[in-house]
N, C-alpha and C positions, 0 to 999 in steps of 0.2 A: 768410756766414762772418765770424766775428771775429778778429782777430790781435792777441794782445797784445805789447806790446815795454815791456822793464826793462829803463833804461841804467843797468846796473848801477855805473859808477861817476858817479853824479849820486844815487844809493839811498846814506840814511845810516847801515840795517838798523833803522830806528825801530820795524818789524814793523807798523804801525797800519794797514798793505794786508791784513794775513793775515785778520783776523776779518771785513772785511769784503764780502769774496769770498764769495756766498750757496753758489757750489758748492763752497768749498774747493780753488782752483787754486791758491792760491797757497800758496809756504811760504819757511822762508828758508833758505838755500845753506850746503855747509858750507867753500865755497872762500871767499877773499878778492876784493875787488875792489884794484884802484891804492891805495886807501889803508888797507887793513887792517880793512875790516868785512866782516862776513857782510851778504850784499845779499838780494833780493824773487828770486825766479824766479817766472815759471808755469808749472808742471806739465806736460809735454810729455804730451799724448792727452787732455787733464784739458778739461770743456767751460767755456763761459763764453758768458755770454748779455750782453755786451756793456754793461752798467748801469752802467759806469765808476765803483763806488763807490770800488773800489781807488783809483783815478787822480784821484778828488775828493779820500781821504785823503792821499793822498801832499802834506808837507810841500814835498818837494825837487820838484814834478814830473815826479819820473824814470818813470811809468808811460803809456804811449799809448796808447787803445784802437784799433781801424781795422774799419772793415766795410769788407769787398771783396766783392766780387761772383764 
């Protein structure tokens, strides 16, 4: 199983996670974080196969991948 985690306010809503999520988990929020941007979520039921491309794009490294077990 994979867990993704967006600290959203370390996210500067640059969006350059979105395209690269090959299932489409990800999108961008329409609440603010601490400083006034629309931040990265991941799709709550949405799958994701673990390829950390989002988290290699991410500028700010606000995205973590995790396999558990």
């Amino acid at each position: 199983m994979v867990v993704v985690k967006i600290n959203k306010n370390l996210c500067k809503g640059c969006e350059l996670c979105v395209p690269f999520c090959p299932h489409s988990s990800i999108e961008m929020s329409r609440s603010l974080n601490d400083y006034g941007l629309h931040t990265a979520y991941f799709k709550k039921g949405y799958p994701c196969n673990g390829c950390r491309d989002c988290a290699i794009m991410c500028p700010e490294a606000a995205i973590e991948i995790f396999h558990v077990q």
